[in-house]
mmCIF file of the C-alpha atoms, coordinates in Angstrom:
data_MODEL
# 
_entry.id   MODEL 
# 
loop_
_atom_site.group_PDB 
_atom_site.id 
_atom_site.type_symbol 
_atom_site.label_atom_id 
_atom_site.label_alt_id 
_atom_site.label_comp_id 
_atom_site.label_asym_id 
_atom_site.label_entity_id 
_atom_site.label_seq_id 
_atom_site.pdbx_PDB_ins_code 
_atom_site.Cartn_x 
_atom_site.Cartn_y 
_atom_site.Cartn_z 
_atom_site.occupancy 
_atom_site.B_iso_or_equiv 
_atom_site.pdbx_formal_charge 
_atom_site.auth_seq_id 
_atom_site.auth_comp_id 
_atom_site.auth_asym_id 
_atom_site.auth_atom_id 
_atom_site.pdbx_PDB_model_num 
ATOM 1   C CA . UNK A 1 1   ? 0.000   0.000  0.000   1.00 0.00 ? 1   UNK A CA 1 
ATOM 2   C CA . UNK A 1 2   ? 1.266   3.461  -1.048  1.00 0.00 ? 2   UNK A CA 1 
ATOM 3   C CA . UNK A 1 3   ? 1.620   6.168  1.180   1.00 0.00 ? 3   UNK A CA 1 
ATOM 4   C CA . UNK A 1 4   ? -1.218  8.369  1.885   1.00 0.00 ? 4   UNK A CA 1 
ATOM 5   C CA . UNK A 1 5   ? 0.288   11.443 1.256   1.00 0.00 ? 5   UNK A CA 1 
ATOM 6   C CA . UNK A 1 6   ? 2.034   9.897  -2.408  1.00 0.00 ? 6   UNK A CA 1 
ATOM 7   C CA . UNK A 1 7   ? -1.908  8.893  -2.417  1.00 0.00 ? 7   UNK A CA 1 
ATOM 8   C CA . UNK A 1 8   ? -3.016  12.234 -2.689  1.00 0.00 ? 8   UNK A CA 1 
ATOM 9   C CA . UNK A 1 9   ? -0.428  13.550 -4.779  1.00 0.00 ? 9   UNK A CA 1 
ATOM 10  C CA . UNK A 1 10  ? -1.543  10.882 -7.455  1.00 0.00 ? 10  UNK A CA 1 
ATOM 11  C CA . UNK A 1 11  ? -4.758  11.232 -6.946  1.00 0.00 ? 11  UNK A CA 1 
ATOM 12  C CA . UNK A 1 12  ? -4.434  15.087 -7.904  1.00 0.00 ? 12  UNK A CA 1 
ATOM 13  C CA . UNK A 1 13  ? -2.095  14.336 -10.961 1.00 0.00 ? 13  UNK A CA 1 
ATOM 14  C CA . UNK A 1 14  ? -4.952  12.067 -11.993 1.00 0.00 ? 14  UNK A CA 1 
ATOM 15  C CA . UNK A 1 15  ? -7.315  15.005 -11.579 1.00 0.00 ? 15  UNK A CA 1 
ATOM 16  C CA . UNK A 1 16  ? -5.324  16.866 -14.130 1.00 0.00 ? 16  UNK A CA 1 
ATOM 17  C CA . UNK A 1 17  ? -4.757  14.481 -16.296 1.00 0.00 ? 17  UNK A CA 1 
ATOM 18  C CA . UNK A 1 18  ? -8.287  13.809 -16.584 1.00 0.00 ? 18  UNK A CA 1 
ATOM 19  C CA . UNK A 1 19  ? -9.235  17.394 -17.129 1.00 0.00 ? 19  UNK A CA 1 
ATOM 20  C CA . UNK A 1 20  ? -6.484  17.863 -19.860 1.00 0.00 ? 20  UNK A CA 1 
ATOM 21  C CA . UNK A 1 21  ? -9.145  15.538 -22.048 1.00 0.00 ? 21  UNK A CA 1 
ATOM 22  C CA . UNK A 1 22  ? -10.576 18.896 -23.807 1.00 0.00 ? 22  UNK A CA 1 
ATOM 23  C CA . UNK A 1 23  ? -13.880 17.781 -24.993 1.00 0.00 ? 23  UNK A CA 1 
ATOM 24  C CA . UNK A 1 24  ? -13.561 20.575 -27.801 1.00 0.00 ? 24  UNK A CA 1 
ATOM 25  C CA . UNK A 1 25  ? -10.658 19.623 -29.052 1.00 0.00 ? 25  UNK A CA 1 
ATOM 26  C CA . UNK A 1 26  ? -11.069 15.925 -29.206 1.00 0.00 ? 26  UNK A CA 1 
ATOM 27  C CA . UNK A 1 27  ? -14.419 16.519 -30.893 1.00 0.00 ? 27  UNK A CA 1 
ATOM 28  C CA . UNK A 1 28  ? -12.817 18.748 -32.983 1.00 0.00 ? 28  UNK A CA 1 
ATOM 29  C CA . UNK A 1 29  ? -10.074 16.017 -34.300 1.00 0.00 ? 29  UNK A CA 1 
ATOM 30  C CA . UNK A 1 30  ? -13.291 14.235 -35.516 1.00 0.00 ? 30  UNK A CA 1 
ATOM 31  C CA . UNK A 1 31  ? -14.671 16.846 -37.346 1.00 0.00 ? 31  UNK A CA 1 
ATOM 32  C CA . UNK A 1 32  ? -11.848 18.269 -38.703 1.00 0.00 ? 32  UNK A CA 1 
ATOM 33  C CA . UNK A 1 33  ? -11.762 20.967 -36.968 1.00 0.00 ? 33  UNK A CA 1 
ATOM 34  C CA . UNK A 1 34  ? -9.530  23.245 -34.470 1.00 0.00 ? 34  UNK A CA 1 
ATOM 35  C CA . UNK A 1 35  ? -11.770 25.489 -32.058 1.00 0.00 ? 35  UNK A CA 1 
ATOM 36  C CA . UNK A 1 36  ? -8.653  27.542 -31.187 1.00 0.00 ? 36  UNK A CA 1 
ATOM 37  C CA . UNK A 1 37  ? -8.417  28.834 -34.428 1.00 0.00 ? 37  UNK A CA 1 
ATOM 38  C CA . UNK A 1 38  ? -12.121 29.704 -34.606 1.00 0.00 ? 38  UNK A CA 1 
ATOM 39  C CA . UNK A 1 39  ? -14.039 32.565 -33.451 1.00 0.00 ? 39  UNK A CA 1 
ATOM 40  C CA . UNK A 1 40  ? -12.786 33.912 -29.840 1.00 0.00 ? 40  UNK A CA 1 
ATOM 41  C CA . UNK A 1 41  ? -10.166 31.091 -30.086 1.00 0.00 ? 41  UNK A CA 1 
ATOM 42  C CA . UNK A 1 42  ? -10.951 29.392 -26.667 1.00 0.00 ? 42  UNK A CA 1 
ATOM 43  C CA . UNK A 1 43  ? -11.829 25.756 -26.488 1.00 0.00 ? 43  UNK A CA 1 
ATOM 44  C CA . UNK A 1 44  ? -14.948 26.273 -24.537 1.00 0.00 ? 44  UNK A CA 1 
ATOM 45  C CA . UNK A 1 45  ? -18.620 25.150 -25.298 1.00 0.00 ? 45  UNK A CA 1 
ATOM 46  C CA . UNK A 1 46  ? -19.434 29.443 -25.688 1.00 0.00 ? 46  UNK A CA 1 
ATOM 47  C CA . UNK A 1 47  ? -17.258 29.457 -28.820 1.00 0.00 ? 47  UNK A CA 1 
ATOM 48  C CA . UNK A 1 48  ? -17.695 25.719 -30.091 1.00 0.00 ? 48  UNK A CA 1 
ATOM 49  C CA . UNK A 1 49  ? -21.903 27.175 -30.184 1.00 0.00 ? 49  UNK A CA 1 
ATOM 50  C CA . UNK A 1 50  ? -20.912 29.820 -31.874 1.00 0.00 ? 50  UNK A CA 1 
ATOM 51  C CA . UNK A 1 51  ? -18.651 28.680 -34.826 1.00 0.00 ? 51  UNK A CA 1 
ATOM 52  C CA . UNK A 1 52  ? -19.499 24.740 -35.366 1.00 0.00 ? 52  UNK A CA 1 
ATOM 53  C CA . UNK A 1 53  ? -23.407 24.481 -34.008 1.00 0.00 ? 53  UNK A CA 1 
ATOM 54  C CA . UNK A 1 54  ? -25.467 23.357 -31.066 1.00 0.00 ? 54  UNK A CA 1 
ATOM 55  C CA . UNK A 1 55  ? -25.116 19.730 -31.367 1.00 0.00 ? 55  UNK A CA 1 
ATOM 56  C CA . UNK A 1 56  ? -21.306 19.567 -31.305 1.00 0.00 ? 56  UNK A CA 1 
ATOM 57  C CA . UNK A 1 57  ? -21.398 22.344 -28.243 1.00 0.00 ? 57  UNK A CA 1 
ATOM 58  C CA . UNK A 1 58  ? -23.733 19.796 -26.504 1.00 0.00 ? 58  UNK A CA 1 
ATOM 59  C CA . UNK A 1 59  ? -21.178 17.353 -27.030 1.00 0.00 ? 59  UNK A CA 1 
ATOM 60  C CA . UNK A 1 60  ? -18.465 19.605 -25.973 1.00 0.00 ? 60  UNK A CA 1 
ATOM 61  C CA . UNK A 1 61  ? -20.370 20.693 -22.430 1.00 0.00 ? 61  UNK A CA 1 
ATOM 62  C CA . UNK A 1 62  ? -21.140 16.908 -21.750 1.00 0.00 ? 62  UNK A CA 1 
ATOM 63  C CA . UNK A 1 63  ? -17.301 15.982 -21.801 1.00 0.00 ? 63  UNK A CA 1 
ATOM 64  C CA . UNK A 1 64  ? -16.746 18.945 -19.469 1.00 0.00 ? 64  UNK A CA 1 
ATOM 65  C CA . UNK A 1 65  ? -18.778 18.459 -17.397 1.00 0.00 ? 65  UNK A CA 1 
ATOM 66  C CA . UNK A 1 66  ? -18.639 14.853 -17.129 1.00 0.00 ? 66  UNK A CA 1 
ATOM 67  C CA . UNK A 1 67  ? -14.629 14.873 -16.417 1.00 0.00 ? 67  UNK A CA 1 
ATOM 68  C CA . UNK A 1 68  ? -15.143 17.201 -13.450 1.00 0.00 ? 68  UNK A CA 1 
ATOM 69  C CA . UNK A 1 69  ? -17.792 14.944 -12.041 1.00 0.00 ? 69  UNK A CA 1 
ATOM 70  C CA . UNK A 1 70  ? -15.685 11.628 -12.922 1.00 0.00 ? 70  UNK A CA 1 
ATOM 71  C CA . UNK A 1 71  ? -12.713 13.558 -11.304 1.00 0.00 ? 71  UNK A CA 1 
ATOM 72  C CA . UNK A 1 72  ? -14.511 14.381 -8.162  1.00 0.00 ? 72  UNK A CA 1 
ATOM 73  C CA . UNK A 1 73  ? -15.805 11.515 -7.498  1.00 0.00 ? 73  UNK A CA 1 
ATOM 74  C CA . UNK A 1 74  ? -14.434 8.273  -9.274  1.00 0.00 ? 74  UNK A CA 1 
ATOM 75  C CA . UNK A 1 75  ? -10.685 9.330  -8.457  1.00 0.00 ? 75  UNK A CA 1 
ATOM 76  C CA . UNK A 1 76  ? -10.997 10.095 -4.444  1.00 0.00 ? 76  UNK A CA 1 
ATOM 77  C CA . UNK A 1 77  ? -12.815 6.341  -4.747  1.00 0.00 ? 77  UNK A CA 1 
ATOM 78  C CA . UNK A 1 78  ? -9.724  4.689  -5.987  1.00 0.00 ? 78  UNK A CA 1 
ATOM 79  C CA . UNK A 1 79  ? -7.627  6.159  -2.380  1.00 0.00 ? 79  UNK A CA 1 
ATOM 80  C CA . UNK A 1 80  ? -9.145  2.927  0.269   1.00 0.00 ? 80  UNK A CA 1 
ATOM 81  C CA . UNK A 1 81  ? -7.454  0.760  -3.296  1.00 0.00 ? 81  UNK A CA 1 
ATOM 82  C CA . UNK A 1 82  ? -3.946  2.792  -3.434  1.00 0.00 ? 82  UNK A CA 1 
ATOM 83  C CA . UNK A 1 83  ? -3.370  3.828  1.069   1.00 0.00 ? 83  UNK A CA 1 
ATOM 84  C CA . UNK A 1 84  ? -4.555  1.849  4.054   1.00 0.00 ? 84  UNK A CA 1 
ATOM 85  C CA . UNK A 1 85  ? -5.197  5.469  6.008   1.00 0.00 ? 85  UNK A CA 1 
ATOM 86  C CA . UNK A 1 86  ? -6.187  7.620  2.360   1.00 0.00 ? 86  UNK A CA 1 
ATOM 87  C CA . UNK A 1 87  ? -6.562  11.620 2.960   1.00 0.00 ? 87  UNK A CA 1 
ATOM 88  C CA . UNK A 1 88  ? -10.068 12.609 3.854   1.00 0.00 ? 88  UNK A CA 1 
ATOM 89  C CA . UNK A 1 89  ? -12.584 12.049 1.191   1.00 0.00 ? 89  UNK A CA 1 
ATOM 90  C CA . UNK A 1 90  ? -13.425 15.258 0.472   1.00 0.00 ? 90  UNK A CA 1 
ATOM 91  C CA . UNK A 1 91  ? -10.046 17.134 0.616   1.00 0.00 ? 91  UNK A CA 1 
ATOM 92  C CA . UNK A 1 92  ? -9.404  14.513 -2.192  1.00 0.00 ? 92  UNK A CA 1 
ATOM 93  C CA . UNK A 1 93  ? -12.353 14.920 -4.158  1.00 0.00 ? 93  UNK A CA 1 
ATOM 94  C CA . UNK A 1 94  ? -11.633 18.922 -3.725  1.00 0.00 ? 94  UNK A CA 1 
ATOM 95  C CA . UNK A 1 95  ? -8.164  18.661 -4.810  1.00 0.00 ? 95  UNK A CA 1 
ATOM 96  C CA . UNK A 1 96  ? -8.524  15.956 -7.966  1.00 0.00 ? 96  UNK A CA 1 
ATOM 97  C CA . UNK A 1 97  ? -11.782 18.420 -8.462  1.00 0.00 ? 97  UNK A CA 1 
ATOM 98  C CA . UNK A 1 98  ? -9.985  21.354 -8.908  1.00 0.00 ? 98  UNK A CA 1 
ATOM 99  C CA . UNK A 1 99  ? -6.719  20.248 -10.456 1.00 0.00 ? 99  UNK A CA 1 
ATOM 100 C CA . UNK A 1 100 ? -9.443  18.595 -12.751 1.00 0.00 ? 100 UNK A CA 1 
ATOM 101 C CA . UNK A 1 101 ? -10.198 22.385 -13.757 1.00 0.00 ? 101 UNK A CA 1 
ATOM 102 C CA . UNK A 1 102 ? -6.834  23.502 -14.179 1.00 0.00 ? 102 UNK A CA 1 
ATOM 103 C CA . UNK A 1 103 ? -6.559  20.864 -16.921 1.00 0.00 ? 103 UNK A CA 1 
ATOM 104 C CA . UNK A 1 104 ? -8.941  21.667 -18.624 1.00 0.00 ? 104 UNK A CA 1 
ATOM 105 C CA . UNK A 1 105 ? -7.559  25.615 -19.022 1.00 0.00 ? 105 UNK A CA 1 
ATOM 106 C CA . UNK A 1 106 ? -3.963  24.332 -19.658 1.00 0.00 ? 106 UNK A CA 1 
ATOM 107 C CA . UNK A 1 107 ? -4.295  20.993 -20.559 1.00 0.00 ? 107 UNK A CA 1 
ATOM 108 C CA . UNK A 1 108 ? -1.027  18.480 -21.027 1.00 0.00 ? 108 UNK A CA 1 
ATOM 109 C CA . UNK A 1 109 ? -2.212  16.983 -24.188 1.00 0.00 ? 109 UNK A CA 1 
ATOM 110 C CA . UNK A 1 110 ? -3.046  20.284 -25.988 1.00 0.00 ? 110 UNK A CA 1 
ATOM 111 C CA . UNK A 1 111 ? -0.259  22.067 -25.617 1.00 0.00 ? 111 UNK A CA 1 
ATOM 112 C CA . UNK A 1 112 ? -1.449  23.587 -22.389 1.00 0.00 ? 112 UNK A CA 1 
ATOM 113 C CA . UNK A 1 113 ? -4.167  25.613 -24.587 1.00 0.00 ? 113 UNK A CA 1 
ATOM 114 C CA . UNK A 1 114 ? -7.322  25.171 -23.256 1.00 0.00 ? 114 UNK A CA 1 
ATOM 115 C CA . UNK A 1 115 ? -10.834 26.734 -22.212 1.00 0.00 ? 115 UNK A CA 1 
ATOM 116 C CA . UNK A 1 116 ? -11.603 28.521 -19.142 1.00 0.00 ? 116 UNK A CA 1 
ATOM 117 C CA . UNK A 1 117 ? -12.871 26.043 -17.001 1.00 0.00 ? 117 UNK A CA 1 
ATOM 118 C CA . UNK A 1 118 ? -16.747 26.559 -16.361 1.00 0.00 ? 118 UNK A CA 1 
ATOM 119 C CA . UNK A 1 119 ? -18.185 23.520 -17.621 1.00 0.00 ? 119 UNK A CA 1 
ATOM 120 C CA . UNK A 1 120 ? -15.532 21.386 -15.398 1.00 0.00 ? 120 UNK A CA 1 
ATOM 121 C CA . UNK A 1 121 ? -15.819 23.606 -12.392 1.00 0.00 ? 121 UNK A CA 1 
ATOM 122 C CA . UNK A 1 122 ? -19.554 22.862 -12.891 1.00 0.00 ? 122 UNK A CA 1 
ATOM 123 C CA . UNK A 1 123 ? -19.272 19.292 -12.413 1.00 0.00 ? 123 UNK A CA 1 
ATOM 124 C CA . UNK A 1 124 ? -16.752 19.252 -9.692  1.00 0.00 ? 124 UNK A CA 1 
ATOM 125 C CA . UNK A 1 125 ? -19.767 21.365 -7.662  1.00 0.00 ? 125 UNK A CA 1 
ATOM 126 C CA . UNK A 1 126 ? -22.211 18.947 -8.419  1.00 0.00 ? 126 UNK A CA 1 
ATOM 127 C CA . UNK A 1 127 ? -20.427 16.439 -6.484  1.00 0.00 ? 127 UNK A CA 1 
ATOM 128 C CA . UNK A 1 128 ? -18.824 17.794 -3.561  1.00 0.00 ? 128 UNK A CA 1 
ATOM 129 C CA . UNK A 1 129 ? -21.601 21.045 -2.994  1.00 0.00 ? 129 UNK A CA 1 
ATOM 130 C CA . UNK A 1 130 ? -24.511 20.561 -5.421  1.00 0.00 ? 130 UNK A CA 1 
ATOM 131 C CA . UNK A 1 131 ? -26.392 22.892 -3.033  1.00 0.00 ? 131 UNK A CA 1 
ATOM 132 C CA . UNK A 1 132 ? -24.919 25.584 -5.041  1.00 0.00 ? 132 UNK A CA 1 
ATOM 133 C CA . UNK A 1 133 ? -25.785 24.532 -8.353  1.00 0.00 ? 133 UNK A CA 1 
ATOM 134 C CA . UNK A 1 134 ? -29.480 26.397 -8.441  1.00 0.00 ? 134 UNK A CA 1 
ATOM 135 C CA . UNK A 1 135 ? -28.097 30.055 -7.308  1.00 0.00 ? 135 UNK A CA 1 
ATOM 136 C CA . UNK A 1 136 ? -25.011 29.669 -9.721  1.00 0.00 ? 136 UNK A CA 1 
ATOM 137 C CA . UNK A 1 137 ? -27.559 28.480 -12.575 1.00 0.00 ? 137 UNK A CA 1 
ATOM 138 C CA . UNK A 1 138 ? -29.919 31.733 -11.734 1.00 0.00 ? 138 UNK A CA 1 
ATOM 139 C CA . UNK A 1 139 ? -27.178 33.997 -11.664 1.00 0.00 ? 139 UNK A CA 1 
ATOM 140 C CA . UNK A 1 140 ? -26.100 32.784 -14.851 1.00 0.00 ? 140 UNK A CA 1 
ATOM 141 C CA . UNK A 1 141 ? -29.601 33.072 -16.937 1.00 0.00 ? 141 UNK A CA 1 
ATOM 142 C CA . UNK A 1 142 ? -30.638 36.381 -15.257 1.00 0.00 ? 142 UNK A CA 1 
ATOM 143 C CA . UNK A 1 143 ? -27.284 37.856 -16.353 1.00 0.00 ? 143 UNK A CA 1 
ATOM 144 C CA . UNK A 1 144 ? -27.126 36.255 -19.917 1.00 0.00 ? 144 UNK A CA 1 
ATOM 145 C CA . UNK A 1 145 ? -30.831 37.011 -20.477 1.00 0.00 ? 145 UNK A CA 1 
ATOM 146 C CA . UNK A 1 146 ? -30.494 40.852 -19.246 1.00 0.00 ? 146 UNK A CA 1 
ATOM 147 C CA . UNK A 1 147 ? -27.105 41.897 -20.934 1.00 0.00 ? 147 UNK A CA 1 
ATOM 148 C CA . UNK A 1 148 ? -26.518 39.232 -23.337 1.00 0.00 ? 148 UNK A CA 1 
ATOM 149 C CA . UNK A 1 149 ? -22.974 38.462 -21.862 1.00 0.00 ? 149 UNK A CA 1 
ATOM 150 C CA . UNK A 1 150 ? -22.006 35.094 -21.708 1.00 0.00 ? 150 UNK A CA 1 
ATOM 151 C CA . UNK A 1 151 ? -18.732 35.669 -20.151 1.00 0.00 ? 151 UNK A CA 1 
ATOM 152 C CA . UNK A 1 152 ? -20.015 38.334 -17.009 1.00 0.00 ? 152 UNK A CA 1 
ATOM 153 C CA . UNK A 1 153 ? -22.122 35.534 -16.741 1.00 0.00 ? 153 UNK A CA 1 
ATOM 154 C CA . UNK A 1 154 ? -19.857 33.179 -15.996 1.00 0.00 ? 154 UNK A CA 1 
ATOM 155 C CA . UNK A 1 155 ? -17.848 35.569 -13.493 1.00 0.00 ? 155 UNK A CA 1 
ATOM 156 C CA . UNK A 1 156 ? -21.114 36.299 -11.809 1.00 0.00 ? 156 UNK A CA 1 
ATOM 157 C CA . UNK A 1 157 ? -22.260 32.570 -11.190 1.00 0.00 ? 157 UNK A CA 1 
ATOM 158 C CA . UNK A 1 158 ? -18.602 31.893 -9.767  1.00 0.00 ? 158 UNK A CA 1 
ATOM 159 C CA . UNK A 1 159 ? -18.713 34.643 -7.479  1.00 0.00 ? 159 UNK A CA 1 
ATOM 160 C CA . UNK A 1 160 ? -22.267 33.687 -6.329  1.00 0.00 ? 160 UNK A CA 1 
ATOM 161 C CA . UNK A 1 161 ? -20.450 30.208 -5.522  1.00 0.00 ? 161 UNK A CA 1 
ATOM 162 C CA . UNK A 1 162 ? -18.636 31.668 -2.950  1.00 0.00 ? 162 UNK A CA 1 
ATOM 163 C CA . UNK A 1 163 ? -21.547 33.335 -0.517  1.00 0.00 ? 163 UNK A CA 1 
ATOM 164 C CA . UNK A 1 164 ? -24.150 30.070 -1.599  1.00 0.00 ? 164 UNK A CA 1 
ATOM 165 C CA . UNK A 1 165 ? -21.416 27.774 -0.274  1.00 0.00 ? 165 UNK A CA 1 
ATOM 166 C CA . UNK A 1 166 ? -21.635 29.502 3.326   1.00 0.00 ? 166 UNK A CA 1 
ATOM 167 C CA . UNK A 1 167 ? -25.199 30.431 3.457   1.00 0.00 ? 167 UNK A CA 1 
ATOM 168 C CA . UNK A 1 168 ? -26.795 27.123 2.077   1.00 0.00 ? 168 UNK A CA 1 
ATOM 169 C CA . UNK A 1 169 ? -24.057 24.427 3.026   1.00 0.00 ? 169 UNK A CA 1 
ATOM 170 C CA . UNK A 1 170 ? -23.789 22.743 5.744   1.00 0.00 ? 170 UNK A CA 1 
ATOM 171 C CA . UNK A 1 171 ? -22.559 23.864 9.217   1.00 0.00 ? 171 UNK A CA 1 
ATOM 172 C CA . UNK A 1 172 ? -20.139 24.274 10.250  1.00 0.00 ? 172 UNK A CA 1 
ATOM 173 C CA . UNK A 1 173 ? -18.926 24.180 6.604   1.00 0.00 ? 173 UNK A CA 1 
ATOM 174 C CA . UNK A 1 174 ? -15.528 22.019 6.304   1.00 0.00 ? 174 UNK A CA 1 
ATOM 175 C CA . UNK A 1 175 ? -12.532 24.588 5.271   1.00 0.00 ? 175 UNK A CA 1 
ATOM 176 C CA . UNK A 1 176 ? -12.003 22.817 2.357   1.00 0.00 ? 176 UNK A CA 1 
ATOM 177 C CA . UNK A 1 177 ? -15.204 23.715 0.752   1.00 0.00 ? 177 UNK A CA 1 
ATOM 178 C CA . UNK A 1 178 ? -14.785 27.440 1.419   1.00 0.00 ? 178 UNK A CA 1 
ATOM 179 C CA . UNK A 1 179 ? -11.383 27.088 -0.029  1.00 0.00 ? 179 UNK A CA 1 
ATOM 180 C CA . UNK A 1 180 ? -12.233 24.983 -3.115  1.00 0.00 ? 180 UNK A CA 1 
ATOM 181 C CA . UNK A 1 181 ? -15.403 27.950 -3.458  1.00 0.00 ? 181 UNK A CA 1 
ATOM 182 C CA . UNK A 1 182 ? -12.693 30.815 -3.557  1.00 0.00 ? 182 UNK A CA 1 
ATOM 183 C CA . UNK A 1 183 ? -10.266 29.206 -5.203  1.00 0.00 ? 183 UNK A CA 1 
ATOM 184 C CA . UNK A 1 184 ? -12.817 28.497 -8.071  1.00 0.00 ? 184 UNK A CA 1 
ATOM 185 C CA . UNK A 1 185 ? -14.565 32.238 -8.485  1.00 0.00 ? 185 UNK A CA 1 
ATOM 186 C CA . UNK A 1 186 ? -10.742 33.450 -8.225  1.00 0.00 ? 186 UNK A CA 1 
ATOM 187 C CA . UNK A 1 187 ? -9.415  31.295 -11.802 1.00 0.00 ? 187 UNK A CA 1 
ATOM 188 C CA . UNK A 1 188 ? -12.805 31.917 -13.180 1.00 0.00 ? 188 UNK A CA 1 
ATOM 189 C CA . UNK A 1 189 ? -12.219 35.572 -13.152 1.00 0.00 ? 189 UNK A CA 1 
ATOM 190 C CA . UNK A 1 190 ? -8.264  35.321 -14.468 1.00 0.00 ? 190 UNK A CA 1 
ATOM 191 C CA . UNK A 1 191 ? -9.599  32.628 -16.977 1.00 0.00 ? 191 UNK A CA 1 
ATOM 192 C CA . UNK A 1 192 ? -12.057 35.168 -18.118 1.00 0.00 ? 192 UNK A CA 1 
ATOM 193 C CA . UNK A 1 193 ? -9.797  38.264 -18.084 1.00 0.00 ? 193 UNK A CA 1 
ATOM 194 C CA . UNK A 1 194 ? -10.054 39.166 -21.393 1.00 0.00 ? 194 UNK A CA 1 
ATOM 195 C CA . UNK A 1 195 ? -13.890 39.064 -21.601 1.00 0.00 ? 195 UNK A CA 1 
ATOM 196 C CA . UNK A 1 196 ? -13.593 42.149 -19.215 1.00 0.00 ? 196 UNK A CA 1 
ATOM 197 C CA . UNK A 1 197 ? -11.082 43.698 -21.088 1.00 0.00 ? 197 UNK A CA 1 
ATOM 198 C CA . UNK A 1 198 ? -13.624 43.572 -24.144 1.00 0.00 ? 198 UNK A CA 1 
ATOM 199 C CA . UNK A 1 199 ? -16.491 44.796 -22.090 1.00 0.00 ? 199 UNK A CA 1 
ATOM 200 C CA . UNK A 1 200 ? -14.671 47.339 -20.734 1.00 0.00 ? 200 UNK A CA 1 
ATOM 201 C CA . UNK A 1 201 ? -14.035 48.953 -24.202 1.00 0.00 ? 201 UNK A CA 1 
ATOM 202 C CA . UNK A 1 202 ? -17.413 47.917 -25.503 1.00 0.00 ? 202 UNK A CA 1 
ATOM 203 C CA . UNK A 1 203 ? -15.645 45.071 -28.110 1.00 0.00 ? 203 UNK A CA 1 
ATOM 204 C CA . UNK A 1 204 ? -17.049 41.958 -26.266 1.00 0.00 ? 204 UNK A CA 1 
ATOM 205 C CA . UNK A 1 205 ? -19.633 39.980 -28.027 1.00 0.00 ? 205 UNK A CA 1 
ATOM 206 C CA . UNK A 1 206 ? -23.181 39.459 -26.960 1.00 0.00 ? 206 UNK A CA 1 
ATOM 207 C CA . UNK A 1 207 ? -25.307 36.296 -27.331 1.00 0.00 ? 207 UNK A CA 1 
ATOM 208 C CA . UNK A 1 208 ? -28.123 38.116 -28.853 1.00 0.00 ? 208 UNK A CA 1 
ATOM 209 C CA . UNK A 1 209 ? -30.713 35.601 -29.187 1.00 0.00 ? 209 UNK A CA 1 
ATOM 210 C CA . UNK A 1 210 ? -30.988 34.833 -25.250 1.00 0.00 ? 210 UNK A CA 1 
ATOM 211 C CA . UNK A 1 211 ? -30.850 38.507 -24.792 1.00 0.00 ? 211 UNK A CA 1 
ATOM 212 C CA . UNK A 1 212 ? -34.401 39.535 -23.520 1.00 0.00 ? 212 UNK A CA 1 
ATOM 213 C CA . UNK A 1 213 ? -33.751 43.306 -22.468 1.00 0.00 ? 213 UNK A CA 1 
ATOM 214 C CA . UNK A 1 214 ? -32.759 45.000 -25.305 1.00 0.00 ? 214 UNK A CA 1 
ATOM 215 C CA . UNK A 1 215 ? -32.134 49.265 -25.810 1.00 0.00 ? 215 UNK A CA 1 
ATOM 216 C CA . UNK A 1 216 ? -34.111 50.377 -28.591 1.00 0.00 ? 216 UNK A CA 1 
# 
């Protein structure tokens, strides 16, 4: 049996490893097609929508999503396999979780070109604090359906993780989840620096069509 904390440490490597599958990008190797070159240039589900079509985007948001839910909660399962006294369950499932996300932004396979981590971060917080999933989701629509602004969207929900955590978790709530919360709205907001940039000097695209307040 391996040492718990050499446990950990591969636990977390497989986190990464397992978010460095970029379901754009493989997707995109079947079609043909290279997401980075496309559009905004980031190899998120926003810009796979946008320049190869809603089914392939589905596909895309599925992966995603489904490698920060397999990271979060298949990987800290392997631990009682690889350590007779593993790490606490959820510290692991936080850490592989996480590192799961940082994959996915600069992934090993992709030449450490990525997207910026939503989707994965999404399915990480289903597992370990699915309690948050219904304020993040209702930031998210209000925003995108009153400015049109996918990215601010994103920021917003990621921020909102941060107060839903405390307020609607469980008490007291386990330091690890407040740290996995920050540590998530903080690399959503670097991962979507640039979106602010845009905004900021009125370049940044909208998503018109989910855009219900309009100016005239």
């Amino acid at each position: 049996m391996l040492d718990p904390v050499l446990t950990t440490i591969l636990i977390t490597l497989g986190g990464y490893l397992l978010g460095s599958i970029s379901g754009s990008l493989v997707l995109g190797r079947f079609r043909g097609v290279d997401i980075r070159a496309m559009g905004s240039g980031n190899a998120g589900g926003t810009n796979a929508l946008r320049t190869v079509g809603w089914k392939f985007a589905l596909g895309v948001v599925l992966i995603d999503i489904g490698k920060g839910v397999l990271a979060a909660a298949a990987l800290p399962a392997l631990a009682p396999y690889l350590s007779s006294n593993p790490s606490d369950p959820l510290l692991l499932a936080s850490l592989a979780g996480f590192a799961a996300v940082l994959g996915h932004i600069w992934p090993l396979y992709f030449g450490f070109q990525g997207g910026k981590g939503a989707g994965t971060a999404v399915g990480v917080i289903l597992i370990i604090a699915p309690w948050c999933l219904a304020p993040m989701l209702t930031v998210w629509l209000v925003t995108v359906f009153g400015t049109g602004y996918v990215g601010l969207a994103t920021i917003l929900a990621g921020l909102s993780l941060v107060p839903a955590m405390w307020l609607i978790g469980p008490e007291p709530l386990p330091p690890v989840l407040g740290a996995l919360a920050i540590a998530l709205a903080v690399l959503l907001i670097f991962t979507h620096r640039a979106n602010l940039a845009r905004m900021r000097s009125g370049t940044e695209n909208r998503f018109e069509k989910a855009r219900l307040i309009k100016r005239r």
